[in-house]
N, C-alpha and C positions, 0 to 999 in steps of 0.2 A: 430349233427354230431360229436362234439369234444367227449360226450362221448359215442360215440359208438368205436371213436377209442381208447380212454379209456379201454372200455370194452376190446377190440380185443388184446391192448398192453400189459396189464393187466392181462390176460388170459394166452397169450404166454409168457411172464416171470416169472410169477409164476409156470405153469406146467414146462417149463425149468428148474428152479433151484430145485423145490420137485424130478423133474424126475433124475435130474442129483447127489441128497445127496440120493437118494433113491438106486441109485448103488453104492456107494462108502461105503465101512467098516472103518467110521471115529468114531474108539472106545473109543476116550473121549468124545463122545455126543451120547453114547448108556448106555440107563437107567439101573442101577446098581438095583438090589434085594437090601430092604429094610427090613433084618431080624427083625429088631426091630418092623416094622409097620406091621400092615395086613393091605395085599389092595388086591382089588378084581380080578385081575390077573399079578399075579407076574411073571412077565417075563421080560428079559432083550433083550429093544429094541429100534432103533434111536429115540432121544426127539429134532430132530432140526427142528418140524414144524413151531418153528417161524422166522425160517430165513425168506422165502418165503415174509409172513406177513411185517418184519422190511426192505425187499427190494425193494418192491412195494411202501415201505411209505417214504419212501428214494427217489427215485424216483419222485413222489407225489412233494413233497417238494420243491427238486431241481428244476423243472419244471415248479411250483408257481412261483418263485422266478425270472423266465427267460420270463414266458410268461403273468406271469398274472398285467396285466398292474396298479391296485388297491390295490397290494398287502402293501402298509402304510397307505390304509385306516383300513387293518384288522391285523395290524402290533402285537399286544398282542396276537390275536387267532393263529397269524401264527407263534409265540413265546412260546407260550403255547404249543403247540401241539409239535414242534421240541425237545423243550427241556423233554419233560415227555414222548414222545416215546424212543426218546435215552435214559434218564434213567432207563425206565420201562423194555425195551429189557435186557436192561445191566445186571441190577439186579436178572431178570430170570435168563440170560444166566448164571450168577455168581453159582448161586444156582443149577442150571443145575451141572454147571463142580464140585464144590468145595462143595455143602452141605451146603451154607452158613447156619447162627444162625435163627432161628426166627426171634427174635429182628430185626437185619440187614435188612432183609424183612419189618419188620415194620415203623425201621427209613425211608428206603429210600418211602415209600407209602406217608409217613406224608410229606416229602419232594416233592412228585408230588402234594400230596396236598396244601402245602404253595406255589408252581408253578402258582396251579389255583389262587390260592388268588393273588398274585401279581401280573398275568395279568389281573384280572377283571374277572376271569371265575369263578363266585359264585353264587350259590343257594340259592336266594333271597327270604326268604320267612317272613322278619319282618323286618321295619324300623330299626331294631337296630340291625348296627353292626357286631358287635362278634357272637351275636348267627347266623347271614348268615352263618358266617367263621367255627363255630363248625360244623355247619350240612355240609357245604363244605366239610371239613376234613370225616367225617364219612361216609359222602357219597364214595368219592376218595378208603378211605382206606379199605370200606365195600364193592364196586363193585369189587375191585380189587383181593381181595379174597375170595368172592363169586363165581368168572369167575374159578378163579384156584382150590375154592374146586371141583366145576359144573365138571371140566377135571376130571373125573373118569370113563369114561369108553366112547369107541368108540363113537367119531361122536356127542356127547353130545352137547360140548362147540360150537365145529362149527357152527351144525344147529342151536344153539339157540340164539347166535351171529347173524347168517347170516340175522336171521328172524327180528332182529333187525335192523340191519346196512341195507338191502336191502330195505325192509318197510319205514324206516325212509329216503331211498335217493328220491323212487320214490312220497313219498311226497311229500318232499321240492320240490323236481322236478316239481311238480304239483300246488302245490298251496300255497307255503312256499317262503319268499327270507331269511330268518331270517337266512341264512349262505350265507358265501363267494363260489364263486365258486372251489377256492381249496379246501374247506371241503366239499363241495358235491361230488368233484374228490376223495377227500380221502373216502369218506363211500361209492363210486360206485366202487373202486380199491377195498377197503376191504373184498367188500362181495364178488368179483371175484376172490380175496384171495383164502378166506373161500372155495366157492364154488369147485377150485381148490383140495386144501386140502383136501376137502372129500372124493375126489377120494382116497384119500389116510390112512385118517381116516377113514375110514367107517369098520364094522368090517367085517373079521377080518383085520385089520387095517396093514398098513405095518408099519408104526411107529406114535411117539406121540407129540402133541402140545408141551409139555413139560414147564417150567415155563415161559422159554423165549418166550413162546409164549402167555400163558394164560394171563402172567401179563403186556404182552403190549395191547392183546384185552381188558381185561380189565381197562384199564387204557385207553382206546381210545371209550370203553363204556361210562366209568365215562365222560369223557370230552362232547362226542356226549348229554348224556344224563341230562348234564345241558342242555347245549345248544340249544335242542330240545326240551325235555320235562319240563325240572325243571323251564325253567322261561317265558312262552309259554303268560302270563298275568301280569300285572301288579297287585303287592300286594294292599291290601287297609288294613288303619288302623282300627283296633278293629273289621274287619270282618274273623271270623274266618272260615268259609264258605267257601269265593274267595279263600281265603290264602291257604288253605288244599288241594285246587284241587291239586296242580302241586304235593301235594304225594300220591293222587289219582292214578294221572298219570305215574308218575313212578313205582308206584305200579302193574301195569296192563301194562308196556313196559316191565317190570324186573320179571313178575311174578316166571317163574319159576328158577332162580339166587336165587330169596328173599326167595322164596318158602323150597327151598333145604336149603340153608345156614339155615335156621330159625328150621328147621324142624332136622339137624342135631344137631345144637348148642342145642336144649334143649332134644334131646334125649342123646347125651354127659353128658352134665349135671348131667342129671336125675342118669345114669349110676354112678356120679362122678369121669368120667375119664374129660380131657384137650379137648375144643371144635376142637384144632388145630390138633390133633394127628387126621392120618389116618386109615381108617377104611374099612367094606364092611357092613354100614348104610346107605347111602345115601339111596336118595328116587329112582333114578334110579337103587339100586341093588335091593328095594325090589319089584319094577315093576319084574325084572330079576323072583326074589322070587316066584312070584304070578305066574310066566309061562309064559311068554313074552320075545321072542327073542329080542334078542339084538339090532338089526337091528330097527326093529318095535319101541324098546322105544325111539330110537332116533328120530324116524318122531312122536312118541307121544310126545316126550317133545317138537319139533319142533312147530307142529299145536297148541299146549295147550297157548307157549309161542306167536306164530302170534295170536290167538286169544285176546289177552290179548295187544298186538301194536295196532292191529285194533280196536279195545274200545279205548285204547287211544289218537291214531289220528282222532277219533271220537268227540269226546269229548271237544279235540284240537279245531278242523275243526267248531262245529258247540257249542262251549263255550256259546258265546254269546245268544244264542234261551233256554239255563236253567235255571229254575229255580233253584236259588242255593240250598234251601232246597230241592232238589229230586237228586243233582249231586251224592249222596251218594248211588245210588241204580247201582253205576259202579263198590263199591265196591262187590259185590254180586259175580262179577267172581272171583276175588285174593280168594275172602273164599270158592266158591268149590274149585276151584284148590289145596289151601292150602288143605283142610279140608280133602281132598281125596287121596294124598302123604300123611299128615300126618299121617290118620289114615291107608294107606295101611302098614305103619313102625310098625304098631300094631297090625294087621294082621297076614301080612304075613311071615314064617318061614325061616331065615337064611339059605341056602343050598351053598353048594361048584359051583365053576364056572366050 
């Protein structure tokens, strides 16, 4: 029952505030042409879809803290999450108004990342250490701009988000306790976010997630996707087998984030331009390329990426019944998926939007 009222309160304060910035001409958070870059539709239009996102979680929070009676048994997760949503908003939002540096984008990512470290929120995949904490960091810093490159074009980041955060609530809901009940309130608010927003995202889109938005989902990925995926087993020494699952698994929650980010950065490369500079390469422009509305890629990259949670909470769910040598034939979906964006960037021909 609590989260259905969730769901209903949830619902109704989100469509509120999109509905209520979606009539107001508030022109320091209407995306500015970017002569310098090419992007795939250059138009100038509201980027405050993460309000919505940072008010629900706002809320979320306040609410923990009033109602939920446990809340010092989960006192680091509920420390974690407060403090790397407010910074992660912040720092879109910066770069939204102001154009911050790269770098600045970069310190403050490392800095949610050192957040997870100090509360214990680490991706535990070797008795030793420091190497936890590097792949922590790379993790943190890698989902975080994966989410934000993913934002290129209508309805993308959302649905493949949602597919994430909804998946993974009615799990735990189901057969999971491995989170507190504010984090299950927070990833059942999220995806009623999300799902909100697409009414709005969807194209043609009235406006855009914008940084302040991409870099708090992502940053609210990274967290969820320790928590859920990355430490689902306990490591064992010198089995390198056990230990790999949980990047099995994230591989196959995250496919297509990892997919796109991987698939650009070495077609970047390849070109020897900056993997950071924007473009019209992603894998979702050259779906566009091949002849595929808009609309359409977005429920392809949608179903591609639930395909790929569902293998993983699979996997999750019935760990124990495999044989470790055969756990690797999960990887079979990430390489078509990979295989088939890859090679459609090699394919298919550049055209105007």
């Amino acid at each position: 029952m609590q989260y259905l009222v969730i769901f209903l309160l949830a619902f109704i304060i989100c469509f509120f505030v999109n509905d209520f910035l979606s009539k107001r001409g508030i022109s320091f958070l209407v995306k500015k042409q970017n002569i310098t870059t090419k992007r795939f539709e250059m138009l100038q239009k509201p980027i405050f879809g993460g309000i919505s996102f940072f008010v629900i979680f706002v809320l979320i929070m306040i609410f923990s803290v009033i109602y939920h009676d446990s809340i010092s048994t989960f006192y680091d997760s509920y420390l974690c999450l407060l403090i790397i949503g407010i910074v992660a908003f912040s720092m879109g939002l910066a770069d939204d108004l102001f154009q911050s540096s790269p770098y600045f984008k970069f310190l403050i990512q490392i800095l949610c990342a050192i957040v997870f470290i100090s509360c214990g929120i680490v991706f535990v995949v070797s008795p030793i250490s420091w190497i936890n904490y590097v792949i922590t960091i790379i993790w943190v810093v890698g989902i975080m701009n994966s989410i934000n490159m993913l934002d290129n074009m209508d309805g993308i980041t959302c649905l493949v988000s949602f597919s994430i955060f909804s998946f993974s609530f009615f799990y735990e809901l189901c057969f999971s306790t491995s989170l507190a009940n504010f984090e299950l309130a927070l990833l059942l608010a999220l995806s009623v976010a999300l799902l909100v927003f697409l009414f709005y995202n969807s194209h043609p889109s009235k406006f855009y997630m914008g940084d302040n938005g991409s870099q708090f989902i992502g940053v609210m990925l990274a967290y969820f996707g320790i928590k859920i995926f990355g430490n689902f087993t306990e490591i064992a020494d010198n089995d390198f087998a056990i230990n790999s699952v949980q990047f099995i698994v994230l591989i196959l929650a995250f496919i297509i984030p990892i997919s796109d980010t991987t698939t650009v950065t070495i077609n970047r490369l390849i070109k020897g331009v900056s993997p950071f500079n924007g473009d019209k390469n992603h894998t979702t422009h050259y779906l566009f390329y091949l002849g595929i509305p808009i609309r359409f890629i977005g429920l392809i990259m949608f179903f591609l990426n639930l395909g790929g949670v569902a293998l993983a909470f699979y996997l999750i769910h019935n760990f124990d019944k495999f044989e470790y040598n055969k756990i690797y034939i999960f990887l079979i979906y990430p390489i078509i998926v990979f295989g088939f964006l890859y090679a459609n960037t090699k394919i298919s021909k550049e055209k105007e939007f």
